[in-house]
PLY file of the C-alpha trace (Angstrom):
ply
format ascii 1.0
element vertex 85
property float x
property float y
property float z
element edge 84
property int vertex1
property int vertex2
end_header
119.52 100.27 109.86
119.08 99.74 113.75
115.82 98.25 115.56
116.00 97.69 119.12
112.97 96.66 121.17
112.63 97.88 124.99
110.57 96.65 127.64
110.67 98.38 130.35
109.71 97.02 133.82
106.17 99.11 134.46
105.34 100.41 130.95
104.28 99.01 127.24
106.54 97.33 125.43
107.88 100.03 122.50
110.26 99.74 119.18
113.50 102.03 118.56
114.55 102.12 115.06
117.30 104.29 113.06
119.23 104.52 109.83
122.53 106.40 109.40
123.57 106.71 105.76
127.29 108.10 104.98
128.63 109.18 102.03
132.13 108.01 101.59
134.23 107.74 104.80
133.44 112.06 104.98
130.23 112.74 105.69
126.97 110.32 107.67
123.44 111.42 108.22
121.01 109.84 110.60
117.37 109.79 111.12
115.21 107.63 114.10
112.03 107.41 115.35
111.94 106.74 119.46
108.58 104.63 120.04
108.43 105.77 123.22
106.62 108.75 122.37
103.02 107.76 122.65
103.73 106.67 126.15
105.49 109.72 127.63
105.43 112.45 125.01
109.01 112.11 124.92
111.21 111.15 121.96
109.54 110.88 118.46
111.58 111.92 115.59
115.32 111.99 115.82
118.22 113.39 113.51
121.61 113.99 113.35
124.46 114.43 111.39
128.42 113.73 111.55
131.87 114.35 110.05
135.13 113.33 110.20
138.46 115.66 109.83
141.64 114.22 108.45
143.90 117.07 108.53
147.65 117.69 108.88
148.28 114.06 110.71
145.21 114.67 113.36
141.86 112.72 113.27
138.68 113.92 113.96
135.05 113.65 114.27
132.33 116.19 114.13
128.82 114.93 115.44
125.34 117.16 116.14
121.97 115.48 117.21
118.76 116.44 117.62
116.15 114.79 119.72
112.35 115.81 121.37
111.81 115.36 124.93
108.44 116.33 125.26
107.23 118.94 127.46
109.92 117.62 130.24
112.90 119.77 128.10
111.84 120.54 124.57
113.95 120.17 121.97
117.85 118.99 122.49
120.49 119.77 120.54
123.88 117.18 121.62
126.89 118.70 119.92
129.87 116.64 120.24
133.78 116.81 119.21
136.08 114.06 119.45
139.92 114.24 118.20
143.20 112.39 118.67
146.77 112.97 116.98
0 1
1 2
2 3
3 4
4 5
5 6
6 7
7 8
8 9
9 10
10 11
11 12
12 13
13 14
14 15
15 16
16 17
17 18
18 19
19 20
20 21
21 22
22 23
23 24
24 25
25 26
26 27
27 28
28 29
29 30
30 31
31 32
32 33
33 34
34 35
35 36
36 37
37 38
38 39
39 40
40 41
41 42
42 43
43 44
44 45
45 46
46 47
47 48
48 49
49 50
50 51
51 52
52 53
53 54
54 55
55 56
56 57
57 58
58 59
59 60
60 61
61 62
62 63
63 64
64 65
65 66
66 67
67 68
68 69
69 70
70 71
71 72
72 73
73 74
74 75
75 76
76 77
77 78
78 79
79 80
80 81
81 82
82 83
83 84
């Protein structure tokens, strides 16, 4: 579980928070909530989900997210792919 508290310069004070629970050392999902969202109609509920890939000698991770962004771009879906041998 992660909490983070922001306070920005010109705007309300506003909580972050997040938990990420993995099963084994294979598989992690996540799920946040982005205080910020009252203030801006951005962020809100987040998820996401990850892997990682242990395969002939090569090591992997497999990460997607999904975040709102209000009315400035909608729904965003980060897709990421990291590797190394």
């Amino acid at each position: 579980m992660s909490i983070a508290g922001v306070d920005p310069r010109e705007r309300p004070q506003y909580l972050n928070f997040g938990f990420e629970y993995g099963f084994g050392d294979l598989l992690a999902l996540r799920a946040g909530w982005n205080g910020q969202a009252a203030e801006d109609d951005i962020g809100g509920l987040t998820a996401g989900a990850g892997v990682k890939i242990h395969s002939l000698g090569a090591r992997g991770r497999f990460d997607v997210a999904w975040a709102s962004y209000g009315s400035a771009l909608g729904s965003v879906l980060r897709v990421s792919l990291q590797g190394s041998f």
